[in-house]
C-alpha positions in Angstrom: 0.6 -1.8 6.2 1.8 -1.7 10.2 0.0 1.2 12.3 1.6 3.5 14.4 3.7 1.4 17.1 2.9 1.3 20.5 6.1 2.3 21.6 6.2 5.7 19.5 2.3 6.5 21.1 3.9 5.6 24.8 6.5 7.5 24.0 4.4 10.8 23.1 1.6 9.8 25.9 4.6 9.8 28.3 6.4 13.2 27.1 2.5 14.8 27.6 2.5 12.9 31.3 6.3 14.6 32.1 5.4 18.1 30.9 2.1 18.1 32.6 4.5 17.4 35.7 7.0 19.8 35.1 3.8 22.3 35.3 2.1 20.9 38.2 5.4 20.9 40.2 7.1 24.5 38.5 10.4 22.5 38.1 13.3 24.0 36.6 15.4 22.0 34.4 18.7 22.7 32.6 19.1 23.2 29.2 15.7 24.9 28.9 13.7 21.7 29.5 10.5 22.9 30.4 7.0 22.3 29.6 6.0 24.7 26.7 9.3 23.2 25.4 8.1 19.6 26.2 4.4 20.0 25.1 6.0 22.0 21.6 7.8 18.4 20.5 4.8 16.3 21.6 2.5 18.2 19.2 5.6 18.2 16.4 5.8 14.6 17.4 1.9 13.5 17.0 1.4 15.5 13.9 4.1 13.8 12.3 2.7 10.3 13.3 -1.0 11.4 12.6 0.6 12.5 9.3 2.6 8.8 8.3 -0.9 6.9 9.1 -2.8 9.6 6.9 0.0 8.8 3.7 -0.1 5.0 5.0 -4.2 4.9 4.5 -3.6 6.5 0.6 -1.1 4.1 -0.4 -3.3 1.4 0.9 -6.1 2.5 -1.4 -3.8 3.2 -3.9 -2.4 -0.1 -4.2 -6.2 -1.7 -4.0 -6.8 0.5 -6.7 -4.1 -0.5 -9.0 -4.9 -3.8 -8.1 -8.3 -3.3 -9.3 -7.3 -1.5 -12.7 -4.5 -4.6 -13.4 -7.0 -7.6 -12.7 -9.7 -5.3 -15.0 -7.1 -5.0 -17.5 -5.8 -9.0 -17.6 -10.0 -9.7 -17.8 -10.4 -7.5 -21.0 -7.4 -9.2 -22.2 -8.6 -12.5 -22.3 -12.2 -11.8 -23.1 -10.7 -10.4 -26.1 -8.1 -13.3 -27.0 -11.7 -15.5 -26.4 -13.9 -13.3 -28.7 -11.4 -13.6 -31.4 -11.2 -17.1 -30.8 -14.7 -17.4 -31.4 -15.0 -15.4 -34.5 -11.7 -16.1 -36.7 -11.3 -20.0 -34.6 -8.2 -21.3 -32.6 -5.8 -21.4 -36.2 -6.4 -18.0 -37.5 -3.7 -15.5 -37.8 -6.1 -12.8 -36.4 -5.8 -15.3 -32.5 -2.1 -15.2 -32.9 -2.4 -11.5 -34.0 -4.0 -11.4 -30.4 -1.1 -13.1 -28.1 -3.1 -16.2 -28.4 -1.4 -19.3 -29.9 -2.4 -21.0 -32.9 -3.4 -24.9 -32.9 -1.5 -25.6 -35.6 1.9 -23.7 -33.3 0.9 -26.0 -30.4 3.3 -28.3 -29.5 1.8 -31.9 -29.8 1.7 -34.6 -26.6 4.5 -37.1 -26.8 3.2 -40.7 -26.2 5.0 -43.2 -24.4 5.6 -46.6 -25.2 
């Protein structure tokens, strides 16, 4: 899964550098820019980045985890497709019972000639 982009942490680092400015210098903007205003989005802003990587991080483990569970689930189903094979043999109904397919079902090699 991608990380936070650069351009949305220059973005924030930049607002923070501009509202620290408007401070330093008292400025006075129209349309009420000013830097409680300015230093309000950026903590909106880096909450709601900080939050996306948080859900990113759990739907990375999540999807490890499922991944985990399938291939555990594929190994017990052909352990047990093998241990049948063992007990009742390769023709038995109790294999195809299983998903396995019997010898006798098989479909047998052409030869050229």
């Amino acid at each position: 899964m991608a990380k936070t982009s650069n351009s949305e942490i220059a973005i924030i680092a930049e607002a923070h550098a501009l509202a620290g400015s408007l401070e330093t210098f008292k400025l006075k903007l129209p349309n009420g820019l000013d830097a409680p205003k300015v230093n309000a989005h950026v903590a909106v802003a880096q909450a709601s980045v900080d939050k996306v990587d948080d859900l990113r991080k759990q739907l990375e483990k999540a999807i490890v985890d499922k991944q985990t569970h399938i291939k555990a689930l594929q190994n017990d189903a052909k352990n047990i497709r093998t241990g049948v094979k063992a007990v009742f043999g390769d023709d038995s109904a109790e294999y195809k019972m299983v998903g396995g397919t019997r010898l006798s079902e098989r479909k047998k090699p052409t030869t050229k000639g």
